[in-house]
C-alpha positions as CSV (number, residue, x, y, z in Angstrom):
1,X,15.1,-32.8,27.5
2,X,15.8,-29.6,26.2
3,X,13.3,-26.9,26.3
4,X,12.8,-26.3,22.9
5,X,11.9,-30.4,22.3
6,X,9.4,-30.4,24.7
7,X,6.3,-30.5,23.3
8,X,4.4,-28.4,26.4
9,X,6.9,-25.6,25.4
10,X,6.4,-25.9,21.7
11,X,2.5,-25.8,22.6
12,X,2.9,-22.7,24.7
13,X,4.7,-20.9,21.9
14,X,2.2,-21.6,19.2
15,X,-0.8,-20.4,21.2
16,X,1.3,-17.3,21.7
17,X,1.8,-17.1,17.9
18,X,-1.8,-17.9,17.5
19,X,-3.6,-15.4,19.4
20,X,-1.9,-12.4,17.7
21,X,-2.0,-13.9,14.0
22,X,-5.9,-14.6,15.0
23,X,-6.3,-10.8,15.8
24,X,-4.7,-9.4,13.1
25,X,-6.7,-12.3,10.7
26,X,-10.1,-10.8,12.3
27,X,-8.6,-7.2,11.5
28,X,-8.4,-8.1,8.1
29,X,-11.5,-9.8,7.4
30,X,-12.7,-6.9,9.5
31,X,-11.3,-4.3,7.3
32,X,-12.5,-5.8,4.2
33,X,-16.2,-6.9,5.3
34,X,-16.3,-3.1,6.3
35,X,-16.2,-1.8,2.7
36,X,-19.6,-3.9,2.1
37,X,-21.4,-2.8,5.5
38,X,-20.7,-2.8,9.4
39,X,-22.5,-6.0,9.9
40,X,-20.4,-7.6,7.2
41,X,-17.4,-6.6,8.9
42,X,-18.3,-8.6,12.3
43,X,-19.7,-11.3,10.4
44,X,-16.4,-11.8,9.0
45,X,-14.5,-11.2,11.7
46,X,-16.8,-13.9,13.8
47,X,-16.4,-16.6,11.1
48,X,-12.8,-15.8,11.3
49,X,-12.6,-16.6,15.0
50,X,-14.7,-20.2,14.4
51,X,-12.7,-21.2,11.6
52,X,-9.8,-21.3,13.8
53,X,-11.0,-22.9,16.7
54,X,-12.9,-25.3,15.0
55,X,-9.9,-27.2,14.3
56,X,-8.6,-28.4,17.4
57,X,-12.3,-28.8,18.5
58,X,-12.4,-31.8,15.3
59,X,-9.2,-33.7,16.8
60,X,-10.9,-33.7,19.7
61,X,-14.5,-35.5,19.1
62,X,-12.1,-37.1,16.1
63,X,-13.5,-40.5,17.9
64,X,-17.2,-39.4,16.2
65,X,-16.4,-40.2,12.7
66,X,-19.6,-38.3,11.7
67,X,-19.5,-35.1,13.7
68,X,-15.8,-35.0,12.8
69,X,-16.7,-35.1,9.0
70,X,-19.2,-33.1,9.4
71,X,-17.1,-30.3,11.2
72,X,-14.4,-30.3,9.0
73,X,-16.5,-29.6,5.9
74,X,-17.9,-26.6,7.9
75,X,-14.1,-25.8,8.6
76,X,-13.4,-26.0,5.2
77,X,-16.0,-23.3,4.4
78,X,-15.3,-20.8,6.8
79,X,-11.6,-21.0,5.5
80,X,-12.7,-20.4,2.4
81,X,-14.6,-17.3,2.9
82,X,-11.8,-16.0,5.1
83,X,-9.4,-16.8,2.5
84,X,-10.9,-14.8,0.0
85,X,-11.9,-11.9,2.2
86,X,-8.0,-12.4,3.2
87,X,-7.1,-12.0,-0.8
88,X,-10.1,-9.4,-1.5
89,X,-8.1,-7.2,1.6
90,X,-4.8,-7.8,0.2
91,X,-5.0,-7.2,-3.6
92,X,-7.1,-4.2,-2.5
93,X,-4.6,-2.9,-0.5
94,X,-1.6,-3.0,-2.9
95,X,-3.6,-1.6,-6.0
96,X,-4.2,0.9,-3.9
97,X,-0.6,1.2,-3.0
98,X,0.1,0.8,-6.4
99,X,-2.0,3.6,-7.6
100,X,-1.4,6.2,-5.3
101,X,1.7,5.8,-6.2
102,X,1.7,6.1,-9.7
103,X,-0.3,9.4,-9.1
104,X,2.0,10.5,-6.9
105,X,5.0,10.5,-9.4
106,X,2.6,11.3,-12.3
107,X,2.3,14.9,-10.6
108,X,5.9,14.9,-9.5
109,X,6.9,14.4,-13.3
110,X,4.2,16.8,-14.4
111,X,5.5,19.6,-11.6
112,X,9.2,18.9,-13.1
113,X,8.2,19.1,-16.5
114,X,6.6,22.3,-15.7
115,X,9.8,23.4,-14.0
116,X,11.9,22.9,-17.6
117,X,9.1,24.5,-19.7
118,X,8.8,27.3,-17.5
119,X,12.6,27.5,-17.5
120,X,12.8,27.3,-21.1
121,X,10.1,30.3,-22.4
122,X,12.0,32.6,-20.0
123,X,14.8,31.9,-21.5
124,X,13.6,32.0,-25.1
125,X,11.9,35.6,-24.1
126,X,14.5,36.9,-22.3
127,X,16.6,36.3,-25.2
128,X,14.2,37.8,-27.9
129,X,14.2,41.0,-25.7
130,X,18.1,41.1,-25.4
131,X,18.2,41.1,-29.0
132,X,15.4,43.5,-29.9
133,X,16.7,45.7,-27.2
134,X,19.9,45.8,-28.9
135,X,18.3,46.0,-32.4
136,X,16.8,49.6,-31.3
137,X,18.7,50.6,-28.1
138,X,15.4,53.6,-28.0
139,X,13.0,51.3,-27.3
140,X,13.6,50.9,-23.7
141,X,13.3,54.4,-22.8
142,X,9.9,55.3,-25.2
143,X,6.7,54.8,-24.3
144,X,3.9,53.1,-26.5
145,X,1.3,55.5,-25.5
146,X,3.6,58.8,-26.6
147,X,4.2,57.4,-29.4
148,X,0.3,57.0,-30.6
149,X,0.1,60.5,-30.0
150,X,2.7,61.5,-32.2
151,X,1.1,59.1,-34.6
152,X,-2.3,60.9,-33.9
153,X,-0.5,64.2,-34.8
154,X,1.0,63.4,-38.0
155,X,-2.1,61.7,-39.0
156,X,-3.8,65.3,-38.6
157,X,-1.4,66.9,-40.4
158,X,-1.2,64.7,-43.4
159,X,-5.5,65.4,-43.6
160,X,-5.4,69.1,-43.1
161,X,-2.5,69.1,-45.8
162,X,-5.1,66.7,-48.1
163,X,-8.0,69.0,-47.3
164,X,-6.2,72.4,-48.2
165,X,-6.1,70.7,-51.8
166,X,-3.1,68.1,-51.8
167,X,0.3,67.8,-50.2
168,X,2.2,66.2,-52.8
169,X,5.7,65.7,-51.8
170,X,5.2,67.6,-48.2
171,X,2.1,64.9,-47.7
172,X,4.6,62.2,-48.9
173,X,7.3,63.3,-46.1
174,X,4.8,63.2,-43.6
175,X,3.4,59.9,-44.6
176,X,6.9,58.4,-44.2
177,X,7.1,60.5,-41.3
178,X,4.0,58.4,-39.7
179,X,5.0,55.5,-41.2
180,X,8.5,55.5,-39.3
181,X,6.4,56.3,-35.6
182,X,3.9,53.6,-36.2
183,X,6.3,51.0,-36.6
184,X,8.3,52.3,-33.7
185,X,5.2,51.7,-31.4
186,X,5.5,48.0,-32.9
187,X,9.0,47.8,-31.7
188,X,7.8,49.3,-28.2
189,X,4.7,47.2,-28.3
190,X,7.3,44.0,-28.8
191,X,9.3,45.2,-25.7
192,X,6.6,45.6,-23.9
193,X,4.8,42.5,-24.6
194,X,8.0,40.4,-24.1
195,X,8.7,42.8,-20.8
196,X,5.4,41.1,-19.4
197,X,5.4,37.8,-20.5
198,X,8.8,37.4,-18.7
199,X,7.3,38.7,-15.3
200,X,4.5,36.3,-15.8
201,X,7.1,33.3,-16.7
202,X,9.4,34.3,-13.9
203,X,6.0,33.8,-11.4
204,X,5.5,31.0,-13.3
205,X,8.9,29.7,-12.5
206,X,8.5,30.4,-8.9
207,X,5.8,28.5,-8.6
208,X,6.4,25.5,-10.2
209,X,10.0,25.3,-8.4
210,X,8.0,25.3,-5.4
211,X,5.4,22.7,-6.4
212,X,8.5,20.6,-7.5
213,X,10.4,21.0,-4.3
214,X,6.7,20.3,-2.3
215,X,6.7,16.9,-4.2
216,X,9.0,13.7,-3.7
217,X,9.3,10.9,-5.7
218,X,7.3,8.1,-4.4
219,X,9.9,4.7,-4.0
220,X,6.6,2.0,-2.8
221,X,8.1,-1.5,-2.1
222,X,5.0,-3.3,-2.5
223,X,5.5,-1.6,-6.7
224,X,8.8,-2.5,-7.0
225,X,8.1,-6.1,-5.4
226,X,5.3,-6.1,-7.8
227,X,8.1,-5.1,-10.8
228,X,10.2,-8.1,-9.6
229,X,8.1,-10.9,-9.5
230,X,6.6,-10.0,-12.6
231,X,10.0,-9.3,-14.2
232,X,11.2,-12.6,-13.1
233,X,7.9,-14.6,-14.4
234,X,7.8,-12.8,-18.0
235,X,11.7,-12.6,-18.4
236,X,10.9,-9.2,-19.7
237,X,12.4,-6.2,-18.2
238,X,9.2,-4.0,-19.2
239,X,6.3,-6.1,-18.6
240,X,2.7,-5.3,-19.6
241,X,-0.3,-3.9,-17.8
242,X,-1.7,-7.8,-17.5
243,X,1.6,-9.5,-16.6
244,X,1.9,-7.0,-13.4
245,X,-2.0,-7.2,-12.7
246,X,-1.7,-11.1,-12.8
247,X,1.2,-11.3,-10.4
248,X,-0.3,-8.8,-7.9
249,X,-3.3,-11.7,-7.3
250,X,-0.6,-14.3,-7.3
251,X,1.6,-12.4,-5.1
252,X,-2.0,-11.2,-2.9
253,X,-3.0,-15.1,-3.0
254,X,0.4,-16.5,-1.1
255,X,-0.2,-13.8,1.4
256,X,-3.4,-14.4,2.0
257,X,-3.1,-18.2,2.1
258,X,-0.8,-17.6,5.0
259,X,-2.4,-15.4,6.9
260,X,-5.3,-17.7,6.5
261,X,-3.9,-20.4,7.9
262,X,-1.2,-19.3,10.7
263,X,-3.7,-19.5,13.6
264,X,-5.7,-22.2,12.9
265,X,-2.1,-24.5,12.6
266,X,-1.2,-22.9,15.5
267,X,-4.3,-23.7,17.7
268,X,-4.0,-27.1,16.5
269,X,-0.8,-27.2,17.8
270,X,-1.4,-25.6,21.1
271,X,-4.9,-26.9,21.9
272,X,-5.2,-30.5,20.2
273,X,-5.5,-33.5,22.0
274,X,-2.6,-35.0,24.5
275,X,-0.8,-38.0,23.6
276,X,-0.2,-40.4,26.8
277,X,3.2,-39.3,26.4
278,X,2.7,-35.9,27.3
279,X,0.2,-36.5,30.5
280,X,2.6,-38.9,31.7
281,X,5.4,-36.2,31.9
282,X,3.2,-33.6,33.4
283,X,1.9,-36.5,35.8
284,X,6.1,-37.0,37.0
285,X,6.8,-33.5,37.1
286,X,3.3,-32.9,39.2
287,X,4.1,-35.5,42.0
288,X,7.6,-35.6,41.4
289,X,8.3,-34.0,45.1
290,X,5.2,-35.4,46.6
291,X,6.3,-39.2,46.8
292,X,8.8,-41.3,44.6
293,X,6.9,-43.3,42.3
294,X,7.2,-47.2,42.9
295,X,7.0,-50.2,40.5
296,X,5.1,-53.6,40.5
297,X,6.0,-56.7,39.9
298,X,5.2,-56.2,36.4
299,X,7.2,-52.7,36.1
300,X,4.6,-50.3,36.1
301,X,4.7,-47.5,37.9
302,X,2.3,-47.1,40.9
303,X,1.0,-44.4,43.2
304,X,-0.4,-44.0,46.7
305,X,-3.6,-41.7,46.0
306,X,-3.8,-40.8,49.3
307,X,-0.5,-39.3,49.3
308,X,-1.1,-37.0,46.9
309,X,-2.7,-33.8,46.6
310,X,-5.4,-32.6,44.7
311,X,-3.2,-31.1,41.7
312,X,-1.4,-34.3,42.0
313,X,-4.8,-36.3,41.4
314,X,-6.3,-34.0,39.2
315,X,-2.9,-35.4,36.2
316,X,-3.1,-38.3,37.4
317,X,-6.7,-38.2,35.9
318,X,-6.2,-36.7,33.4
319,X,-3.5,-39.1,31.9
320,X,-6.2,-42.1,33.0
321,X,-8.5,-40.4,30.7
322,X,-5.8,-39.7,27.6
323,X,-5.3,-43.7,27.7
324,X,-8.5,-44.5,27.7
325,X,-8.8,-42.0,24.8
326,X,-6.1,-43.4,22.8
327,X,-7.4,-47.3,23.3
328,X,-10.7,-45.6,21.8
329,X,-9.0,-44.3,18.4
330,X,-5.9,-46.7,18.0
331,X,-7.5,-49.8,19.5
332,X,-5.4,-52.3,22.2
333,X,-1.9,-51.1,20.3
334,X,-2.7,-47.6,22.4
């Protein structure tokens, strides 16, 4: 028979696909029990452990009707609570994945955005000083501050002209006079205000590219798988906030129904009860090179006891005891 068919190598590989799905099924009941409390956590993880073992246990006492019942309803319990400690880990986990990302590129967008608005007063600014620069080439050599002090002095000299008993047309020159340097210190005051706020912008710049450069765009699988599924059930290409809430529990119930229920198929399958089948081919491979089996008259196959060693006895026993097993749950067909 080839390896693969035979059922004590098909039992062999399920308990060693049992044992690790049953550690990482604790982990997660762990991991979710620990967000209420510590003894939550190994609560969980306990019941965890029973509801998987208490599967094989039912097929074998499956000859007690009532205990067997009354196991399995017990079974279905703890199943149910890991099942739902299963979901409450795995929805929790890709909201969370889900919303960190959406941060995550919320900032990146914000930090790019700030990039092109940054980019865009400098550019505004630096253009309205190009032009006003050009407007009155004298600007970029006077001082604000000098010119106030010419304005102070022609101020002076338009009052000492008033107080001496009126100016007239002399007062009149120098008002224009003041007039003329007042509105160049606006013209200064422009360059000088548009001077700094390119400084600042061009900080500002710097800054922002860095923040941009600091931050990557966040590609999350578990988002995009999200997307898909959700896409696929709505037939929508944008769906709404509910359809993608609704398919992260459907997508979170799937997983967690399989995680659920990995090991405890598995233990089944590795620890359930022996047909007479299989303890008659461990029995032939045990005494195989001990003695050759003989027959009867009636074509069964016998054994001299005494010839054989205690492994040797020890199948041989064990296969009496799967017969009588099987006569007790099938009746004389067994």
């Amino acid at each position: 028979m080839h390896p693969m068919t035979d059922i004590a190598t098909v039992r062999r590989i399920a308990l060693y696909v049992a044992i690790p799905a049953l550690c990482v099924a604790v982990a997660m009941t762990f991991q979710f029990g620990r967000s209420m409390s510590f003894l939550h956590a190994v609560c969980l993880g306990l019941l965890t452990i029973a509801g998987s073992i208490i599967w094989p246990y039912i097929k074998h006492i499956a000859t007690d009707k009532t205990a067997a019942n009354s196991f399995r309803v017990v079974g279905v319990v703890f199943l149910s609570v890991e099942m739902f400690s299963h979901l409450g880990y795995t929805v929790g986990t890709r909201v969370i994945e889900s919303e960190s990302t959406q941060v995550t590129n919320a900032v990146y967008q914000n930090n790019q955005e700030s990039v092109k608005d940054n980019a865009a007063n400098l550019q505004l600014w630096t253009k309205q000083l190009k032009d006003l620069t050009e407007q009155n080439a004298w600007a970029a050599s006077v001082k604000a501050d000098a010119l106030r002090t010419q304005l102070e002095t022609a101020s002076k000299a338009i009052d000492n002209e008033t107080k001496r008993g009126g100016c007239k047309s002399k007062c009149e020159a120098k008002m224009r006079e003041r007039d003329a340097i007042a509105e160049r210190i606006g013209k200064v005051e422009q360059v000088e205000d548009l001077t700094k706020r390119i400084d600042a912008a061009k900080r500002l710049a710097d800054d922002s590219r860095q923040k941009a450069n600091a931050t990557e765009y966040k590609t999350s699988a578990v988002v995009a798988q999200t997307g898909f599924v959700a896409q696929l059930a709505t037939q929508s290409l944008d769906p709404d906030k509910a359809s993608m809430t609704w398919t992260t529990i459907g997508i979170g119930f799937i997983v967690s129904l399989v995680s659920t229920f990995l090991a405890p198929v598995m233990l089944t399958i590795a620890l359930g009860p022996m047909k007479p089948s299989e303890f008659a081919g461990r029995l032939a491979k045990t005494v195989d090179d001990r003695e050759s089996p003989k027959r009867d008259a009636k074509g069964n196959t016998v054994f001299n006891i005494a010839n054989l060693d205690d492994k040797a006895k020890k199948a041989l026993s064990d296969y009496v005891a799967c017969l009588q097993q099987n006569r007790q749950l099938y009746g004389a067909a067994a």
